[in-house]
VEXDO-484154 format. One line per 4 residues: number of its first residue (from 1); for each residue x, y, z of C-alpha. Coordinates in nm, 3 decimals, m for minus. Each point is the difference from the previous one (the first is absolute). Last residue first. Layout:
! VEXDO-484154
NUM) X/Y/Z ~ ...
***
This chain:
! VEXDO-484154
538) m3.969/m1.672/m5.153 ~ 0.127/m0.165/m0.329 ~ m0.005/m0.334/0.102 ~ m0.308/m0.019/0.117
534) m0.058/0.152/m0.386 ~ 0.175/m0.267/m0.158 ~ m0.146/m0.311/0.243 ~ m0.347/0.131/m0.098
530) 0.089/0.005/m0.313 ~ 0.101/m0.312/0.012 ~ m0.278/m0.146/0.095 ~ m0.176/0.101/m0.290
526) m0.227/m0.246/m0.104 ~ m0.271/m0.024/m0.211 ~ m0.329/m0.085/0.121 ~ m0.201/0.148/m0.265
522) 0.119/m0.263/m0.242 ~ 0.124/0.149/m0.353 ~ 0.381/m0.067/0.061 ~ 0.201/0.285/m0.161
518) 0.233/0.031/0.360 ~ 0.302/m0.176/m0.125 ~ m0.026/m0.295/0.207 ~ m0.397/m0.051/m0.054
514) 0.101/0.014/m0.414 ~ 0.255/m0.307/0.087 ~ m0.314/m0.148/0.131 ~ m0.208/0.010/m0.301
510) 0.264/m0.100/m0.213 ~ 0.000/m0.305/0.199 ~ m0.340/m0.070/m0.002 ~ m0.031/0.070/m0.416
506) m0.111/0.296/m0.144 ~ m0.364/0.112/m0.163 ~ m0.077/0.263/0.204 ~ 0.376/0.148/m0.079
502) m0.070/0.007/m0.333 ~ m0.337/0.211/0.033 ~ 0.108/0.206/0.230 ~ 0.336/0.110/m0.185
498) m0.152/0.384/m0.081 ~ m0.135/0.027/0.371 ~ 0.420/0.041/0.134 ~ 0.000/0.387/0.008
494) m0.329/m0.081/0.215 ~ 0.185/m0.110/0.298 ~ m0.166/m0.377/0.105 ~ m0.195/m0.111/0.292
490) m0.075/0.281/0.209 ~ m0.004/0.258/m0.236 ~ m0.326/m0.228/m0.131 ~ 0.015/m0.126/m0.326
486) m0.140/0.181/m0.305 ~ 0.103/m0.151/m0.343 ~ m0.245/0.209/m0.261 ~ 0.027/m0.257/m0.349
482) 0.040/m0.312/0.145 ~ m0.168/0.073/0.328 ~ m0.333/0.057/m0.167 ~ m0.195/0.262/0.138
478) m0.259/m0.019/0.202 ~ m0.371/0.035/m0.112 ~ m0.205/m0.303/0.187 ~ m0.084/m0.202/m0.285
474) 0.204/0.129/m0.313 ~ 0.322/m0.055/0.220 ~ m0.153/m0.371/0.086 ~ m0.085/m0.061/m0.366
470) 0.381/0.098/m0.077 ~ 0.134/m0.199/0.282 ~ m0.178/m0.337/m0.171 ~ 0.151/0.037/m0.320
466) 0.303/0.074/0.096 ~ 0.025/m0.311/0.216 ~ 0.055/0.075/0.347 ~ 0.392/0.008/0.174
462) 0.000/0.427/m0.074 ~ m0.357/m0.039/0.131 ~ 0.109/m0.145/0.328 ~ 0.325/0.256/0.060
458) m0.208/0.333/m0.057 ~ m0.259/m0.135/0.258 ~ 0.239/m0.088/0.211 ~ 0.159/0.353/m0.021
454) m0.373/0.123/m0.008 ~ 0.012/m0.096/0.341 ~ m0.252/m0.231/0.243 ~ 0.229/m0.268/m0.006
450) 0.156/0.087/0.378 ~ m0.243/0.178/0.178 ~ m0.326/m0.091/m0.217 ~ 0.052/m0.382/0.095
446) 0.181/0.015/0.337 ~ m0.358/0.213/0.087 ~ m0.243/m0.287/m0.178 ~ 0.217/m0.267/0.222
442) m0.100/0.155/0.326 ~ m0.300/m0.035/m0.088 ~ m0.051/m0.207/0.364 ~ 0.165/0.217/0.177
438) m0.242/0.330/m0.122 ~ m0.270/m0.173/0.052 ~ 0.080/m0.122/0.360 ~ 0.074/0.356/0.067
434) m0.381/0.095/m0.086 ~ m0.184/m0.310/0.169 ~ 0.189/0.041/0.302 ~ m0.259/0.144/0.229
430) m0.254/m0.254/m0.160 ~ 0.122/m0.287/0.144 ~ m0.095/0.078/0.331 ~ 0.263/0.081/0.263
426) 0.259/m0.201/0.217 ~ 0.327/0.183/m0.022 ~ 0.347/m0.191/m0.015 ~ m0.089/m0.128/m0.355
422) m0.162/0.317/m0.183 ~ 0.299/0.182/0.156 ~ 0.218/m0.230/m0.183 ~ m0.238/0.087/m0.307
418) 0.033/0.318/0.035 ~ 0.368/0.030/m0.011 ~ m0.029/m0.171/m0.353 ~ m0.097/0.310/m0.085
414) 0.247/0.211/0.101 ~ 0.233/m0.250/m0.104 ~ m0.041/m0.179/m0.359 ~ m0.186/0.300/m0.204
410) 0.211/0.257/0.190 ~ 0.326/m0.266/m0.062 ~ m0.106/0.011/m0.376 ~ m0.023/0.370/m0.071
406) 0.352/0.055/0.162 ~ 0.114/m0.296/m0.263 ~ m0.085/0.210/m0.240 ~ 0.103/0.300/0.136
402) 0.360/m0.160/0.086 ~ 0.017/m0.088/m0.348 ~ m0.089/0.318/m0.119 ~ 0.244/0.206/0.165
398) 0.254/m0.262/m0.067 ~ m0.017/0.050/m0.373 ~ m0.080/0.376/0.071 ~ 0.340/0.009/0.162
394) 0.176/m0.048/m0.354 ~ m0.179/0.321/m0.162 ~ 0.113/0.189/0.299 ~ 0.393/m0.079/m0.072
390) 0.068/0.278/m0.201 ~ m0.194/0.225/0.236 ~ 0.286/m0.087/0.218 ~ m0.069/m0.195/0.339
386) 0.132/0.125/0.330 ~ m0.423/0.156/0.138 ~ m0.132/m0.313/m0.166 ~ 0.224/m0.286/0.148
382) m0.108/0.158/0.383 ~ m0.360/0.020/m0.102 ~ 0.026/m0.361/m0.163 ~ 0.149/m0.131/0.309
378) m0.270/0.128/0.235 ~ m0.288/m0.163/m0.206 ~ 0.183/m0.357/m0.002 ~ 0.078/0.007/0.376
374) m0.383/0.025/0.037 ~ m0.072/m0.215/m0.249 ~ 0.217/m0.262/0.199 ~ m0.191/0.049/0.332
370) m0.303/m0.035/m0.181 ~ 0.053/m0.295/m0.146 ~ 0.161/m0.135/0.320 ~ m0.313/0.077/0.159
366) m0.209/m0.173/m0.249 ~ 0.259/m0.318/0.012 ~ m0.041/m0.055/0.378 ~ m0.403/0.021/0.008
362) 0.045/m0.254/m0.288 ~ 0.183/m0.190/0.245 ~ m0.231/0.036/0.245 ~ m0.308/m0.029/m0.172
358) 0.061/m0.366/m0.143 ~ 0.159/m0.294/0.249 ~ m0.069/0.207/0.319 ~ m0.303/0.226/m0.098
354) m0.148/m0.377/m0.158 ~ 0.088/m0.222/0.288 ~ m0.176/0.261/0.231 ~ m0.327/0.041/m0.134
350) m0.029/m0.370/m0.125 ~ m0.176/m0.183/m0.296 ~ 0.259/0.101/m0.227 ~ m0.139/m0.060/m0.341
346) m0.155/m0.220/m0.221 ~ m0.340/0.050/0.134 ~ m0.151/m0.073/0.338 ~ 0.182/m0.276/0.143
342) 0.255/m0.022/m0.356 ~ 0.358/0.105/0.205 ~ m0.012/m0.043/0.388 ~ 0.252/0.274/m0.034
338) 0.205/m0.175/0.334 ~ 0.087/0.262/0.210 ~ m0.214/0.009/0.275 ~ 0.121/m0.387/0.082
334) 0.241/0.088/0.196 ~ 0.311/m0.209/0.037 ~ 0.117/0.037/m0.347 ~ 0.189/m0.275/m0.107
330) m0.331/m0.205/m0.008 ~ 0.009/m0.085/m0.386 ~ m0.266/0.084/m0.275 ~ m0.104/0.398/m0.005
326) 0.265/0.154/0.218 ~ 0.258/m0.177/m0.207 ~ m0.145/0.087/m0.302 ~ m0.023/0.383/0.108
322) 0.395/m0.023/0.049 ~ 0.083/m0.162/m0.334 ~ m0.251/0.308/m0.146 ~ 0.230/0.247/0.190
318) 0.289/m0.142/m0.157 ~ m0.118/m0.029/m0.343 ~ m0.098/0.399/m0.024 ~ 0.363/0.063/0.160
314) 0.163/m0.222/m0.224 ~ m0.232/0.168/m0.339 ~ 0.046/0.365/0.093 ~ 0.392/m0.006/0.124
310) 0.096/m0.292/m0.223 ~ m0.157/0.183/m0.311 ~ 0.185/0.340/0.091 ~ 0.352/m0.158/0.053
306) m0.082/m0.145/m0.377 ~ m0.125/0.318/m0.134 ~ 0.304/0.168/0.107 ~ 0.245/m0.248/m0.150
302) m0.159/0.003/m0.310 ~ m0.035/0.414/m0.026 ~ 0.441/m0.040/0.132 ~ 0.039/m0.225/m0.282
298) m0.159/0.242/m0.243 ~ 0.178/0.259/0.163 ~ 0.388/m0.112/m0.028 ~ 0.198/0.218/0.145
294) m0.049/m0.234/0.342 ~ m0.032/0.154/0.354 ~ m0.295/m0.118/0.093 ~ m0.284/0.198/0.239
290) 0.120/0.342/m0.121 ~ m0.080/0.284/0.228 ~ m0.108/0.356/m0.058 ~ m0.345/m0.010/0.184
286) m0.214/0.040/m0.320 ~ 0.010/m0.343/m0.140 ~ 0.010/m0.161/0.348 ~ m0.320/0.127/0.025
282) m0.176/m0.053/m0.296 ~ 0.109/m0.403/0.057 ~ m0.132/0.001/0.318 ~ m0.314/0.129/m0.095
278) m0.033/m0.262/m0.272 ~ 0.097/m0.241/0.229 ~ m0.272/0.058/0.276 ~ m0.213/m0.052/m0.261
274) 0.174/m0.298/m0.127 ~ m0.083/m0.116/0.367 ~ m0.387/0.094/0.011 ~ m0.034/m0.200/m0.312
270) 0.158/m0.288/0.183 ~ m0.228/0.054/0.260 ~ m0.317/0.000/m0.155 ~ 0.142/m0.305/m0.234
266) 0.106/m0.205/0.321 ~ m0.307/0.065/0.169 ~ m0.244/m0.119/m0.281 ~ 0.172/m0.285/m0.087
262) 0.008/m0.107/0.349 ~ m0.374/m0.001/0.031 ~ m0.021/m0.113/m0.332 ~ 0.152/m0.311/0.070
258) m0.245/m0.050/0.322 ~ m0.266/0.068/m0.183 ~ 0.101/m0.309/m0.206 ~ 0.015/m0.219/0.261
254) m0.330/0.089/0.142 ~ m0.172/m0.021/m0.373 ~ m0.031/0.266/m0.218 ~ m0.234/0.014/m0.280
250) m0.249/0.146/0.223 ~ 0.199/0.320/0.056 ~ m0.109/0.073/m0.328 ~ m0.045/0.426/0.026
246) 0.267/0.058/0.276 ~ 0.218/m0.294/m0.010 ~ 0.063/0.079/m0.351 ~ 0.011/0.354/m0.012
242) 0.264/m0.021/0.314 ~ 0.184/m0.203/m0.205 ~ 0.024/0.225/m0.305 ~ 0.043/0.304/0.221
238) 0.346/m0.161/0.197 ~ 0.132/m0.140/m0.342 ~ m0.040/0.319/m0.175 ~ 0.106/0.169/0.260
234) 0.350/m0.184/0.034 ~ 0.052/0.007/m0.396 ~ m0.092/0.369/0.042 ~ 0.304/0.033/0.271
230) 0.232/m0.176/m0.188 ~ m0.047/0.159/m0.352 ~ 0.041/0.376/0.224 ~ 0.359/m0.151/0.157
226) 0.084/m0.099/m0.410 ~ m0.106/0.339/m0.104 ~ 0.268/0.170/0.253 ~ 0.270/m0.260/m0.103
222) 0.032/0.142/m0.389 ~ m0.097/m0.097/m0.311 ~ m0.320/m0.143/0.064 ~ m0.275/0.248/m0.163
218) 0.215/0.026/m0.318 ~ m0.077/m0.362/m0.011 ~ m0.363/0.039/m0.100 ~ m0.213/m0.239/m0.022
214) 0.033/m0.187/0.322 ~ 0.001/0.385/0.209 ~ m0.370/0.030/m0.224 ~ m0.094/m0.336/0.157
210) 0.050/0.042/0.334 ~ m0.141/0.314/0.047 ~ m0.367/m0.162/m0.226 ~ 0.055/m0.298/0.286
206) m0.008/0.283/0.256 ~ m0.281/0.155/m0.124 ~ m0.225/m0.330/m0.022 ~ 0.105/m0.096/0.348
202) m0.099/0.312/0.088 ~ m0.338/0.001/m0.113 ~ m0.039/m0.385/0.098 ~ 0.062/0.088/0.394
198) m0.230/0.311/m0.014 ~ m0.252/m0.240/m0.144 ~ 0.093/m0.270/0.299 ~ m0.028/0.338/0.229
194) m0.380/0.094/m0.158 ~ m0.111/m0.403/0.017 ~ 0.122/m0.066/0.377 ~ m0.150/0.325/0.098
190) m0.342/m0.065/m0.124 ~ 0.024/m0.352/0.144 ~ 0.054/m0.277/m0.200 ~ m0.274/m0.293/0.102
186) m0.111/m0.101/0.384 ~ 0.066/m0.342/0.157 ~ 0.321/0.083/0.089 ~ m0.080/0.368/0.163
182) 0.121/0.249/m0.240 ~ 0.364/0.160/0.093 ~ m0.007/0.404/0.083 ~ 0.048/m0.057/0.333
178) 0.121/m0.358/0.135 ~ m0.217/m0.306/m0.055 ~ m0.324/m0.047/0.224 ~ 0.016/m0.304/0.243
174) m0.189/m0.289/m0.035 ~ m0.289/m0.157/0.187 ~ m0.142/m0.304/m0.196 ~ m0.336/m0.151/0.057
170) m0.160/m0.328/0.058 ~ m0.369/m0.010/0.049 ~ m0.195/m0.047/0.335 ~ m0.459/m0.076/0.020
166) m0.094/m0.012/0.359 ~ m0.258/m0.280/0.091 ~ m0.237/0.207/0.012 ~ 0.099/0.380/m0.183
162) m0.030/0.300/0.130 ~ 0.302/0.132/m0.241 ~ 0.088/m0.146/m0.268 ~ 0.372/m0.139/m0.149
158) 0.166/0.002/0.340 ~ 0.362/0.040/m0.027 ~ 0.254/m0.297/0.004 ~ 0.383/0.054/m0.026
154) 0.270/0.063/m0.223 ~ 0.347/0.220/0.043 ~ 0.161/0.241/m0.234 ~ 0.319/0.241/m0.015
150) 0.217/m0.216/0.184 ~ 0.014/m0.282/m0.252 ~ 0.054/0.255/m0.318 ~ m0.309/0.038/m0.213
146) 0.093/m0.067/m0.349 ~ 0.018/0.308/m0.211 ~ m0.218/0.051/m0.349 ~ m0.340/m0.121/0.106
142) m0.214/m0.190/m0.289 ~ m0.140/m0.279/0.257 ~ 0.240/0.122/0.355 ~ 0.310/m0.165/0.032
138) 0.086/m0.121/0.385 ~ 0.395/m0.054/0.122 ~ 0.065/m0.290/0.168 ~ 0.318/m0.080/m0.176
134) m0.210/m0.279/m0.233 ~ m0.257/0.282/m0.120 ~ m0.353/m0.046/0.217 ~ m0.282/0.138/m0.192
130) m0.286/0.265/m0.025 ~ m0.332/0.073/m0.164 ~ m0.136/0.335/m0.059 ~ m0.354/0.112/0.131
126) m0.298/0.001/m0.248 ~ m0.078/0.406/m0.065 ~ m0.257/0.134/0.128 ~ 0.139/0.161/0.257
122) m0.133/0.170/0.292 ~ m0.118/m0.230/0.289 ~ 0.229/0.166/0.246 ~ 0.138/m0.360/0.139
118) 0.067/m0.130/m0.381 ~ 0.184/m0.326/0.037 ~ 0.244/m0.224/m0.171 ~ 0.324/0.255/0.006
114) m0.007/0.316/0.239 ~ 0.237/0.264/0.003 ~ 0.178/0.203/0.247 ~ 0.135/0.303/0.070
110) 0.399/0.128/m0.102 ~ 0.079/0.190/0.295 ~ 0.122/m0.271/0.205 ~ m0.110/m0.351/m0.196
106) 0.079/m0.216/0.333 ~ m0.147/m0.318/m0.083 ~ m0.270/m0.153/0.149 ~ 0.067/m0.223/0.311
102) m0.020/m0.391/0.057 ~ 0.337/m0.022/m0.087 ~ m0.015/m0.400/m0.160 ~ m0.228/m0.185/m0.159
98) 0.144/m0.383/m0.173 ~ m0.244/m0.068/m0.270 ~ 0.040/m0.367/m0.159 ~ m0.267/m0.163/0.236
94) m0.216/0.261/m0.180 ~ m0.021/m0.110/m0.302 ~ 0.166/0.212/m0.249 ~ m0.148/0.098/m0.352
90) 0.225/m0.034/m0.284 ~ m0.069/0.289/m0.251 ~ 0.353/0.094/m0.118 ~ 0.015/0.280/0.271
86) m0.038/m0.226/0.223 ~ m0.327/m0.069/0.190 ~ m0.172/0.131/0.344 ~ m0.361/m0.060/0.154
82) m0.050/0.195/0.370 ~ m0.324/m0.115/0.011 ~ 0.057/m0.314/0.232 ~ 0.174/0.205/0.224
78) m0.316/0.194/0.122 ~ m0.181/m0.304/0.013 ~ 0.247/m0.162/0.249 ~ m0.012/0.298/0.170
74) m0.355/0.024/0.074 ~ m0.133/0.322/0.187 ~ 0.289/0.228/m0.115 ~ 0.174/0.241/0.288
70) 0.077/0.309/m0.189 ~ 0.349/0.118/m0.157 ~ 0.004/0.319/m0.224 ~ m0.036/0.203/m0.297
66) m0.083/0.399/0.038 ~ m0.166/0.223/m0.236 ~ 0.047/0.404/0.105 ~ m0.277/0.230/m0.007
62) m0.174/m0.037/0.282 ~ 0.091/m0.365/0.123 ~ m0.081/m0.253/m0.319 ~ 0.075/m0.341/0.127
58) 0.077/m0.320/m0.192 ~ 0.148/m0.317/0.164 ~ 0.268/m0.239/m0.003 ~ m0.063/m0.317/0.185
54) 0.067/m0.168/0.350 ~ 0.003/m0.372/0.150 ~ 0.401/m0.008/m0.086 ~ 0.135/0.355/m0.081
50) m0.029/0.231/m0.251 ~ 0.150/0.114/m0.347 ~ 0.126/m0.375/m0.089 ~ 0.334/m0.015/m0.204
46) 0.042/m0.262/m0.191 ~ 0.237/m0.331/m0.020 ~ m0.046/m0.238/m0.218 ~ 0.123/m0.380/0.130
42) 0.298/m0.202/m0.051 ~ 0.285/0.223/0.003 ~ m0.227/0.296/0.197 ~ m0.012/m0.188/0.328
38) 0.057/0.309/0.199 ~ 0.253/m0.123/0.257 ~ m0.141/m0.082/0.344 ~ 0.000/0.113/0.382
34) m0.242/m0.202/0.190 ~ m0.205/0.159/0.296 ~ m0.032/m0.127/0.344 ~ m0.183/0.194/0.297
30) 0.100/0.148/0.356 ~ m0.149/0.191/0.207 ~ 0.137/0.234/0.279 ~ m0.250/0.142/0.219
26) 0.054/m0.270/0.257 ~ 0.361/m0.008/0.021 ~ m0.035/0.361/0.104 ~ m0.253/m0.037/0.255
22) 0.236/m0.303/0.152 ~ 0.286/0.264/0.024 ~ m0.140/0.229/0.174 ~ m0.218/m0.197/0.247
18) 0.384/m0.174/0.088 ~ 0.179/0.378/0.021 ~ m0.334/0.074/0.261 ~ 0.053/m0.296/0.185
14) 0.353/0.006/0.003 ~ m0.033/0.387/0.125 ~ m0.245/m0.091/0.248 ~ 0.225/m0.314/0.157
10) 0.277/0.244/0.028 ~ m0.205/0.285/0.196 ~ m0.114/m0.282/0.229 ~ 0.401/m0.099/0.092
6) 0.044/0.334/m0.009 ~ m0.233/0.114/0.250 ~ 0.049/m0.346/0.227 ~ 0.325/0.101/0.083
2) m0.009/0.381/0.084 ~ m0.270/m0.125/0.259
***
C-alpha cells in the first residue's frame, strides 16, 4: 500500500543519513598540540635546517649540488654534534639551545653555503669557525657581515659515509650575500677592492675641489659657486663613506652601519638636490623674472642662497626623517619598506624600500633637470636672436655657466640613469661595470670641470710665493701671470688684465663689490640682469 511505501522509504533514508554520519565521525581524528612562545629570554634560540628525527644532506644530481632533509638513524646522536658557542668563545650546552623552523632558509637566487663541513671533498683549507652575536645574528672567524637570523640555520650532517655506528658533524647552512658582495666568510672581492679604489679616487678629487674654492675667495663671490661648494661638500661626504664601508667594513659595527647607512643617503641626495638647484637657478636666470624684488643685490644673492639651502637641505632631511621611521617604528604597516640598514652591508637591504626612499626621488630630480635645461636652451635662442652685439660679451657669462653646469647634469643624469636601471633589472655585475665607473669618479669630472682652468691656475700662482711660481713656470713652460695676465673671456675682460695682480690679492668684501660690477674673476659670474635687459628688450 501507498502507506507502508513511505513509511519504509523513511526508515531507508534515516538509515542511510545515520550510516552517513557515523562514517564521518569515524574518519575524523583528533590529537592535542600545545601552542607556546619561543623561549628566547632565557634560552638561545637557533634556527634548525630540518626537522625532528631528520638531517641535512649532500646530493650531487647531474650537475647541480643539492642540500636536503633525510631520515637520520640516531637522533639523539645526530643532535649531540650540533656544538655551538658565542661569538666571544662560550660554548653552549645544549639544555640552553631552544631550535626552532625546522626548514633551511630561503636564499632565492643567491645559493648556498656550507659552514663546518666539506660535502665535495675539495678544500684544503681548515673550515671557518662561527658564533652566536647577542641579537641572534652569527659572525663567521675573520668574516666581514654577520649572518642575519633568516639567512642561516644549523643542523647535523653525516661526517663519513658507510660508516658503523654512523659518524654526524655540525654544520652551518647560510645563504649567499647579494650580487657583487663576498660571501662573509670570504675576503674583499675583486669588485669590492676596484669600486672602494674608485671611491678613494674621487674622494681625493673632490677634497683637492674643495680646497682650491677654500683658497681662493674670488671663487665664492657670488651664489652660483656657493650651490657648486654644496654639492662637492655632499659628494665628498657620500664617496668618503662609501670608501669606508667599502674597503674596512670591519671596523663597523651593526650600529655603526646603520649611521652610515643614513649618512650615505642623505649626502647622495642632498647632492642630487643642489643639483637640482643649480639648474634651477640657470633657469630662472634666463626666463626674465626676478625672484626678490629688492635693489639691493647682495641682499637679494643672501636671500637666494638661503631659500636655496632650505629647499636642498629640508627636503634631503625630510626624506631621511621618513626612511627612519620605516627603519625603527611600526608606522608603516608593511614591512617592505623598512631599509633593513647593515644585513648585508651598510646599505638598504631592500629592493623596494630603497627605489621608494632613494631612486624615486632622484628619478624626480633628473627629470626636472632635464625639463629645466630644456626651458633653459629655448630661452637663450629667443634672448640671442633680440640681443645687441654689444651685449654678446655679457651672455657668454651665462653661456658658460649654463655649459658648465650642462656638463655636470650629463655626468649626474644620464648616467646615473643606469644605475636605477641597474636596480630595477636583475643582471650580473659585470653589465654595469662601465657606468658604475663613471658614477663612482664622479668627483675626478666636478674636478677638471670646474678648477680645471688656467683662470684657476692664473689665480693660485698669483697667491704662491714668488719663489715657488717661478720654479713652477720654469717646470712646465707657462708663462707667469705677473708679467702675461691671461684670464679666460669668461671670467674677466682683458682691458682689465693690467690690475690682476692687485685685485688677486683683495680683501672678501672687495671681492664681492668686484662680482657687482661685473670684474669678478670667478667663471661663474653672473649676469642675470642681462638676461632681464634683453627680455626686456624683445
Amino acid at each position: 500500500t501507498p502507506a507502508v511505501t513511505s513509511a519504509s522509504t523513511t526508515t531507508a533514508t534515516a538509515a542511510a543519513a545515520a550510516a552517513a554520519v557515523n562514517e564521518t565521525t569515524q574518519s575524523i581524528t583528533y590529537r592535542y598540540v600545545a601552542l607556546v612562545c619561543r623561549p628566547c629570554s632565557r634560552m638561545t634560540c637557533v634556527p634548525k635546517c630540518c626537522g625532528k628525527g631528520l638531517m641535512l644532506a649532500y646530493q650531487k644530481h647531474n650537475m647541480n649540488d643539492f642540500i636536503g632533509c633525510r631520515k637520520v638513524q640516531s637522533a639523539v646522536n645526530a643532535t649531540a654534534a650540533i656544538h655551538m658557542k658565542l661569538a666571544n668563545g662560550t660554548e653552549l650546552q645544549h639544555k640552553d639551545l631552544y631550535f626552532y623552523g625546522l626548514k633551511p632558509p630561503n636564499c632565492g637566487t643567491r645559493g648556498w653555503y656550507l659552514l663546518g663541513a666539506d660535502p665535495k671533498k675539495t678544500s684544503k683549507k681548515p673550515q671557518a669557525g662561527y658564533g652566536l652575536l647577542p641579537d641572534g645574528r652569527v659572525q663567521v672567524d675573520g668574516g666581514r657581515l654577520p649572518i642575519d637570523r633568516d639567512d642561516y640555520c644549523v643542523d647535523a650532517m653525516e661526517a663519513a659515509a658507510n660508516t658503523t655506528p654512523p659518524t654526524y658533524t655540525g654544520v652551518m647552512l647560510a645563504c649567499r650575500l647579494a650580487a657583487g658582495v663576498a660571501d662573509a666568510a670570504g675576503p674583499l672581492a675583486f669588485r669590492e677592492i676596484l669600486y672602494g679604489a674608485y671611491f678613494v679616487v674621487g674622494t681625493i678629487f673632490l677634497a683637492a675641489t674643495l680646497l682650491i674654492y677654500a683658497v681662493l675667495p674670488e671663487l665664492r663671490v657670488t651664489v652660483h659657486s656657493g650651490n657648486l661648494i654644496a654639492h662637492t661638500v655632499c659628494l665628498f661626504v657620500s664617496y668618503a663613506t662609501l670608501a669606508a664601508t667599502t674597503l674596512v667594513r670591519g671596523l663597523f659595527n651593526k650600529y655603526a652601519c646603520v649611521i652610515a647607512g643614513f649618512v650615505i643617503q642623505f649626502s647622495f641626495l642632498a647632492a642630487f638636490f643642489w643639483l637640482n638647484v643649480m639648474c634651477a637657478d640657470i633657469a630662472w636666470t634666463f626666463s626674465g623674472f626676478r625672484l626678490l624684488l629688492s635693489s639691493n643685490k647682495i641682499e637679494n644673492e643672501k636671500k637666494k642662497y638661503i631659500i636655496y639651502s632650505a629647499y636642498a637641505w629640508g627636503c634631503s632631511i625630510g626624506i631621511t626623517i621618513l626612511t627612519a621611521i620605516a627603519e625603527f617604528t611600526q608606522l608603516f604597516s608593511d614591512r617592505s619598506y623598512k631599509p633593513n640598514f647593515g644585513n648585508y652591508d651598510c646599505w638598504f637591504s631592500n629592493k623596494l624600500s630603497v627605489g621608494v626612499f632613494f631612486y624615486l626621488p632622484i628619478g624626480l630630480l633628473l627629470s626636472t633637470n632635464f625639463i629645466l635645461f630644456l626651458f633653459t636652451a629655448f630661452r637663450i635662442v629667443f634672448i640671442r636672436r633680440g640681443t645687441s652685439k654689444v651685449l654678446n660679451r655679457q651672455n657668454n657669462h651665462n653661456d658658460m655657466r649654463l655649459s658648465l653646469y650642462l656638463k655636470l647634469f650629463c655626468l649626474m643624469g644620464v648616467t646615473f640613469v643606469f644605475e636605477v636601471i641597474s636596480w630595477a633589472v636583475d643582471a650580473p655585475a659585470y653589465y654595469w661595470y662601465a657606468t658604475d665607473a663613471i658614477n663612482s669618479l664622479r668627483g675626478v669630472f666636478v674636478f677638471f670641470i670646474f678648477c680645471w682652468k688656467r683662470s684657476v691656475l692664473n689665480l693660485l700662482l698669483a697667491r704662491a710665493p714668488e719663489s715657488a711660481r717661478k720654479r713652477f713656470v720654469r717646470m712646465f713652460g707657462i708663462r707667469d701671470p705677473h708679467r702675461y695676465p691671461s684670464f679666460s673671456s669668461s671670467c674677466q675682460p682683458n682691458n682689465f688684465g693690467a690690475n690682476a695682480s692687485k685685485r688677486t690679492h683683495s680683501s672678501g668684501a672687495t671681492s664681492a663689490q668686484t662680482a657687482i660690477s661685473g670684474l669678478q674673476l670667478s667663471q661663474f659670474g653672473s649676469s642675470s640682469s642681462v638676461a632681464t635687459t634683453a627680455t626686456g628688450k624683445n
